[in-house]
Backbone as JSON Lines, residues from 0, in Angstrom:
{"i":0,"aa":"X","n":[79.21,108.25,76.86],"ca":[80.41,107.54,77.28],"c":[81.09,108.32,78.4]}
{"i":1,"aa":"X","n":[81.29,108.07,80.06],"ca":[81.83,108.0,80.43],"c":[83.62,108.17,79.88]}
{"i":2,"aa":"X","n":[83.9,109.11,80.07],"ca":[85.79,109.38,80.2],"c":[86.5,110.02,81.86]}
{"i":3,"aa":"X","n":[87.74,109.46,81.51],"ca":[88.24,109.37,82.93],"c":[88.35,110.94,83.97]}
{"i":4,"aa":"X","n":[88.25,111.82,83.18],"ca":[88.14,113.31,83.56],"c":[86.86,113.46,83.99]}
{"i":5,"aa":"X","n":[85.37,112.49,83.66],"ca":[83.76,112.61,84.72],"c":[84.15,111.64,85.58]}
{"i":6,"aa":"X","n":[85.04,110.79,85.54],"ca":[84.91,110.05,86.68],"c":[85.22,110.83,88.21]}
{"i":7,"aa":"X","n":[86.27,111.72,88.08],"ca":[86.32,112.5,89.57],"c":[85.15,112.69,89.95]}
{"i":8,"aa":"X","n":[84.25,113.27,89.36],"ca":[83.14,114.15,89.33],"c":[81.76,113.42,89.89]}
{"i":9,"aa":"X","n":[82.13,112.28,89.84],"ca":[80.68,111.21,90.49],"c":[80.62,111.04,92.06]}
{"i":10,"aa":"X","n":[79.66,110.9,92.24],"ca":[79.24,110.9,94.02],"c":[78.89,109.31,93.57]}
{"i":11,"aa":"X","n":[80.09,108.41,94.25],"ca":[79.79,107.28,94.68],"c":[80.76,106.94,95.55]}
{"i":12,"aa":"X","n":[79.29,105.9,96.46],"ca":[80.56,105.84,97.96],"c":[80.92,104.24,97.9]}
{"i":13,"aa":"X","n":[80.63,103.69,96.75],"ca":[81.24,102.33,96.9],"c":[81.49,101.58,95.17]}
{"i":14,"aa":"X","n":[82.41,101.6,95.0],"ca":[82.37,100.71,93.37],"c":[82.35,99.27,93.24]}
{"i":15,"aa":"X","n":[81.47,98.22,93.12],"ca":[81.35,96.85,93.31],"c":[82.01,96.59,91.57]}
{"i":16,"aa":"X","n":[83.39,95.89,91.19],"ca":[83.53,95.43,90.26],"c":[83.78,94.17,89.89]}
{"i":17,"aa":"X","n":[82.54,93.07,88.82],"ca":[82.62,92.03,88.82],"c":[83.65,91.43,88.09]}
{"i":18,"aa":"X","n":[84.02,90.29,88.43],"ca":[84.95,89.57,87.45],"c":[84.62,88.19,87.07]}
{"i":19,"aa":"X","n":[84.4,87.7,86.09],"ca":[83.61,86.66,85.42],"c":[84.86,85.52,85.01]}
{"i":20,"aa":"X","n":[85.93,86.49,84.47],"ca":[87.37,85.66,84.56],"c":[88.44,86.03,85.32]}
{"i":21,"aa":"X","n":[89.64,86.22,84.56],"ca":[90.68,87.07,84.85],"c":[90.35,88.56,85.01]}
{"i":22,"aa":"X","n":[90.54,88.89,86.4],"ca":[90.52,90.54,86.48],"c":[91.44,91.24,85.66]}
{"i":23,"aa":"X","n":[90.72,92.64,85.46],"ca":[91.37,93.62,84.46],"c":[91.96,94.4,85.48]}
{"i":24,"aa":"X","n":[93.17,94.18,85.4],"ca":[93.93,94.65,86.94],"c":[94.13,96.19,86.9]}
{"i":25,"aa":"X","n":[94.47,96.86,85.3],"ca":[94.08,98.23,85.47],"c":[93.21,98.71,84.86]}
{"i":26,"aa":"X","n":[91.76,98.0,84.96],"ca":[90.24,98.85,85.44],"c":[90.05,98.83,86.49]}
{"i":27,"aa":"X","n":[90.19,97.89,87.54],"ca":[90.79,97.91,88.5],"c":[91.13,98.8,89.63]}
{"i":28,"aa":"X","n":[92.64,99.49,89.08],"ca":[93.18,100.27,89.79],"c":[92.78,101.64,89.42]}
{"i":29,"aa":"X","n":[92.36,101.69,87.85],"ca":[91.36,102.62,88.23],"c":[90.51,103.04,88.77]}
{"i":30,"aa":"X","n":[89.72,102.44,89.36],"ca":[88.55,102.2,89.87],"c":[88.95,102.86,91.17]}
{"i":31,"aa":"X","n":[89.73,102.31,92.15],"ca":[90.6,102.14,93.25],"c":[90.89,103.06,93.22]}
{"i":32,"aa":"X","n":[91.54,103.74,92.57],"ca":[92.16,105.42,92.56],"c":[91.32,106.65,93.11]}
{"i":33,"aa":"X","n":[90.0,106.11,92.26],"ca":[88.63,107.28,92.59],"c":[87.81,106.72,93.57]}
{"i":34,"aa":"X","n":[87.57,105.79,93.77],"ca":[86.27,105.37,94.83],"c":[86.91,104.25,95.51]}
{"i":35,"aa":"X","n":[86.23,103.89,96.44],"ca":[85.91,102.91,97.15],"c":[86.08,101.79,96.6]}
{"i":36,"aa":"X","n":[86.82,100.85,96.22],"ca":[86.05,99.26,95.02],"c":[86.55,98.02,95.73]}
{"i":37,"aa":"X","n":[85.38,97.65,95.56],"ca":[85.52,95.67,95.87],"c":[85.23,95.29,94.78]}
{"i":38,"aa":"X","n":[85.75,93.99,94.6],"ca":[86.43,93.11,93.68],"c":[85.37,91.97,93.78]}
{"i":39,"aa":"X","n":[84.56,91.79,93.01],"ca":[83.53,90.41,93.5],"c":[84.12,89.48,92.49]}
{"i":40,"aa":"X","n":[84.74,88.33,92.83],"ca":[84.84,87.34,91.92],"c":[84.29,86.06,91.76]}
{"i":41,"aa":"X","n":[84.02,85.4,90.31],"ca":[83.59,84.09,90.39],"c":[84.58,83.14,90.17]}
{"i":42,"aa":"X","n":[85.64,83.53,89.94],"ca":[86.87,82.32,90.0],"c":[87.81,82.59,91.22]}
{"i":43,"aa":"X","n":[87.71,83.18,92.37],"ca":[88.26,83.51,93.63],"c":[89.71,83.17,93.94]}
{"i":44,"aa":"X","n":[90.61,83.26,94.22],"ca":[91.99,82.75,94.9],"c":[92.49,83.75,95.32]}
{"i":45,"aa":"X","n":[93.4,83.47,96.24],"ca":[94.38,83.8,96.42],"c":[95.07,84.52,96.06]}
{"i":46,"aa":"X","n":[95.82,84.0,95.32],"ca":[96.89,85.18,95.01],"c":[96.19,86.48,94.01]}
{"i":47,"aa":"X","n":[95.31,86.31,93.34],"ca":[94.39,87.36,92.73],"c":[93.79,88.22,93.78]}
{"i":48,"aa":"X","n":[93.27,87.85,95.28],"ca":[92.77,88.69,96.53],"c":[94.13,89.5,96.7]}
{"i":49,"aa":"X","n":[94.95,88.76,96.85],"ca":[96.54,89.74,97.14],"c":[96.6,90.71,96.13]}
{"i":50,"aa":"X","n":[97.08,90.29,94.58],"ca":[97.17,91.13,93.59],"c":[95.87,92.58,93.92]}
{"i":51,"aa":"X","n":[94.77,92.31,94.05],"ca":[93.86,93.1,94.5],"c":[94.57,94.21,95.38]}
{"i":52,"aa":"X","n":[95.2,93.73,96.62],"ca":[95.67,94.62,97.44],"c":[96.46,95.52,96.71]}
{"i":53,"aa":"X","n":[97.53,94.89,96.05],"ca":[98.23,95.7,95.58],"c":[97.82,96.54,93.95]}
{"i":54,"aa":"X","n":[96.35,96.67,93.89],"ca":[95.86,97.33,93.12],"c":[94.81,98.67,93.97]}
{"i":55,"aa":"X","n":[95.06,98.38,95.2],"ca":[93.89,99.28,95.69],"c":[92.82,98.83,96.3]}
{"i":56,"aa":"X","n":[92.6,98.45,95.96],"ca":[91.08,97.66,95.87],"c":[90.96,97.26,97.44]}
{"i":57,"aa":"X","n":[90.12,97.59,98.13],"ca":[88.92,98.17,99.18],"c":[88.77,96.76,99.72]}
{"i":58,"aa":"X","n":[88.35,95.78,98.42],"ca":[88.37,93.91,99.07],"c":[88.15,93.63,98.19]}
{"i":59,"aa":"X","n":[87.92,92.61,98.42],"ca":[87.98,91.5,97.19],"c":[87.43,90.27,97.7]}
{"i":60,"aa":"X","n":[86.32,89.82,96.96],"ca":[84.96,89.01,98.05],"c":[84.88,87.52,96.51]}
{"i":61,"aa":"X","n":[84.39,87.0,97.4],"ca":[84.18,85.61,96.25],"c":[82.91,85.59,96.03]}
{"i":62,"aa":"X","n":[82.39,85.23,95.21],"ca":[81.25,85.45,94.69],"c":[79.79,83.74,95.21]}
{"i":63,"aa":"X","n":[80.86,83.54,95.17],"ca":[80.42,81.72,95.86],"c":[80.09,82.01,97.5]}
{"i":64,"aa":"X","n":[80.54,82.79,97.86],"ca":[80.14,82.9,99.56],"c":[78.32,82.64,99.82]}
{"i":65,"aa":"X","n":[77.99,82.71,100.6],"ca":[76.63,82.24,101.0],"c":[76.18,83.69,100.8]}
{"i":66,"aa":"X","n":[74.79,83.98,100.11],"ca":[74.43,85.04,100.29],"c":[74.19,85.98,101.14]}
{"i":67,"aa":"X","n":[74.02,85.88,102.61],"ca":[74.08,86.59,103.57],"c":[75.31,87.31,104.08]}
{"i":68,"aa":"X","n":[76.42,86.35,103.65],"ca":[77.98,86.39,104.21],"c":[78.26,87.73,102.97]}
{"i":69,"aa":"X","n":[78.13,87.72,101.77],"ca":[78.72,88.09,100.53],"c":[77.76,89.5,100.74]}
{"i":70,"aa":"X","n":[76.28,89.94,100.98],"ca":[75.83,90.94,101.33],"c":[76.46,91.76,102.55]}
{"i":71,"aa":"X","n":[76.63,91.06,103.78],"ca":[77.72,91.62,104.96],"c":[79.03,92.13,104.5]}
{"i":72,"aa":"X","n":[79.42,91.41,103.54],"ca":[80.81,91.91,102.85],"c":[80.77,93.2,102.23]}
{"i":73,"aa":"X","n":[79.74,93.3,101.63],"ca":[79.29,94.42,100.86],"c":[78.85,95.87,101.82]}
{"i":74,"aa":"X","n":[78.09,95.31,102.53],"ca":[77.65,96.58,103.15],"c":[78.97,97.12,104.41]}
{"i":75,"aa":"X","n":[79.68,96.06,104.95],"ca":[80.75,96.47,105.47],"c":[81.58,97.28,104.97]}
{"i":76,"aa":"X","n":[81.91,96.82,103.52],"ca":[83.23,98.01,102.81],"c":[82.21,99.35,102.46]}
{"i":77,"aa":"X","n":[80.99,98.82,102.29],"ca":[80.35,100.79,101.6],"c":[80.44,101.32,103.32]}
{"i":78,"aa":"X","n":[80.62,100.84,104.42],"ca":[80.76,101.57,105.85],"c":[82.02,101.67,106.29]}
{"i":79,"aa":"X","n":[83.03,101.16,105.18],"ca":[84.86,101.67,105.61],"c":[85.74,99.93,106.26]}
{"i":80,"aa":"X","n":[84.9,99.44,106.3],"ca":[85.36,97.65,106.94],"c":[86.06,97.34,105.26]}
{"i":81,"aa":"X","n":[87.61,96.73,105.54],"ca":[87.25,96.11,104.18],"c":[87.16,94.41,104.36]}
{"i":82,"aa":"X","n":[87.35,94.18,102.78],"ca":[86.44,93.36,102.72],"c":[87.41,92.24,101.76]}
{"i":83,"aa":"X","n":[88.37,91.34,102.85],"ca":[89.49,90.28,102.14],"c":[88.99,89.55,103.25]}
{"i":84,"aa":"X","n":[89.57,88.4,102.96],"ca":[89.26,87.07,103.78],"c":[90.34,86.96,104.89]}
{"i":85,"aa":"X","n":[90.51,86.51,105.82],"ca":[90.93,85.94,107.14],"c":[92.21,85.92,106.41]}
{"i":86,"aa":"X","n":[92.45,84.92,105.48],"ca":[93.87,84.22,105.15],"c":[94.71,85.2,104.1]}
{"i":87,"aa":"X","n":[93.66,86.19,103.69],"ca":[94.63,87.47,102.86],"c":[94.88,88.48,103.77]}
{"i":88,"aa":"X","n":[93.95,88.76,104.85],"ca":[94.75,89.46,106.15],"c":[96.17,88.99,106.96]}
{"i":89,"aa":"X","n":[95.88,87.98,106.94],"ca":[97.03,87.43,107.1],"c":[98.49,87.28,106.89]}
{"i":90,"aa":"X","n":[98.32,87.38,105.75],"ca":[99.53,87.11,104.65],"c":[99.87,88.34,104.91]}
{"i":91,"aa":"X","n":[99.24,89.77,104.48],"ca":[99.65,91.11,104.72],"c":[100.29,91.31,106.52]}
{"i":92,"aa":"X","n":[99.52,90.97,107.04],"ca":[100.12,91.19,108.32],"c":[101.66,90.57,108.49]}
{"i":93,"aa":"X","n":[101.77,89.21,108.1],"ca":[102.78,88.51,107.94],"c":[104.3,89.14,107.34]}
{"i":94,"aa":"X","n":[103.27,89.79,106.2],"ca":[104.96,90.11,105.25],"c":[104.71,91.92,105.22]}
{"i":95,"aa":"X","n":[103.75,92.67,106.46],"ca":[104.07,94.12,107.28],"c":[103.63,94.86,106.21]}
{"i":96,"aa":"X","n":[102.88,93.97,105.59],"ca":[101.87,95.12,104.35],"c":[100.92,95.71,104.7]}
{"i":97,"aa":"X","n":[100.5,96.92,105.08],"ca":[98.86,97.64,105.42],"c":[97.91,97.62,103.93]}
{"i":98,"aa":"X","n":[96.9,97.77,104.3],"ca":[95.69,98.15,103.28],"c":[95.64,100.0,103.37]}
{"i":99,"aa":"X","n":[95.44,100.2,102.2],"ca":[95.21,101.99,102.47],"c":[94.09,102.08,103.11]}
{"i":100,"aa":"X","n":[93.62,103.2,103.66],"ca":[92.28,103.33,104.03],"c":[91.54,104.67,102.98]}
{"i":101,"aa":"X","n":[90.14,104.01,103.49],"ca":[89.18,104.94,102.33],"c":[88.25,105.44,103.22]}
{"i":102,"aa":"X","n":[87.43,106.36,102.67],"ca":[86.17,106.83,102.95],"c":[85.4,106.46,102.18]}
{"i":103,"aa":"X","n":[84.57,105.33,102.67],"ca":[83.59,104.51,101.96],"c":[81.75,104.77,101.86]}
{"i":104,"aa":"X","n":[81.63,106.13,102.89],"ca":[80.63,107.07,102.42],"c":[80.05,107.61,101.29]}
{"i":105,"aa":"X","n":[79.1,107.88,100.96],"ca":[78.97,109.12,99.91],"c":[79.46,109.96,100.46]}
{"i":106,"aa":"X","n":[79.81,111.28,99.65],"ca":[80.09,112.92,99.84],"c":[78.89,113.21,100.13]}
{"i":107,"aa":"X","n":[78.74,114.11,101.03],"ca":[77.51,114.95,101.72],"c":[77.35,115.77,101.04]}
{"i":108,"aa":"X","n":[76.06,116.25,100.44],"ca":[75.91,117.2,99.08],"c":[75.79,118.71,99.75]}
């Protein structure tokens, strides 16, 4: 079992976390705290991509996207791009919210 004191301790340069329903907003922000994390969802909106922001979270991708689009999403945030849609950039720009930035690398051993 994994506890939150090995999690510092892992070399990962990207955390993909799925959500099947309602996101677990603080596994989440855990997640977000230590690594890199996108948010893949199968029930997608709005205001849950936002809530995302304000959990950390790296992006937050819909799971319905076309497979080529939803792989680009992916490999963009493990290279530091994140990874929200047009209309959740938006909204942040709108109401003068930034995204934090990450290092979406591995650590160089």
């Amino acid at each position: 079992m994994t506890t939150r004191s090995d999690v510092a301790d892992l070399d990962v340069g990207l955390a993909v976390f799925a959500s099947y329903d309602a996101p677990d907003w603080t596994v989440l922000g855990d997640l977000a705290e230590h690594f890199t994390t996108v948010l893949v969802a199968t029930a997608a909106n709005h205001e849950d991509a936002c809530h995302a922001v304000s959990c950390g979270a790296f992006g937050y991708v819909d799971v319905r996207l076309r497979s080529d689009a939803l792989r680009r999403s992916i490999l963009g945030a493990f290279n530091g791009e994140h990874a929200y849609s047009r209309r959740v950039l938006a909204s942040l720009i709108r109401n003068g919210r930034w995204l934090r930035s990450a290092e979406a690398r591995p650590r160089s051993q």
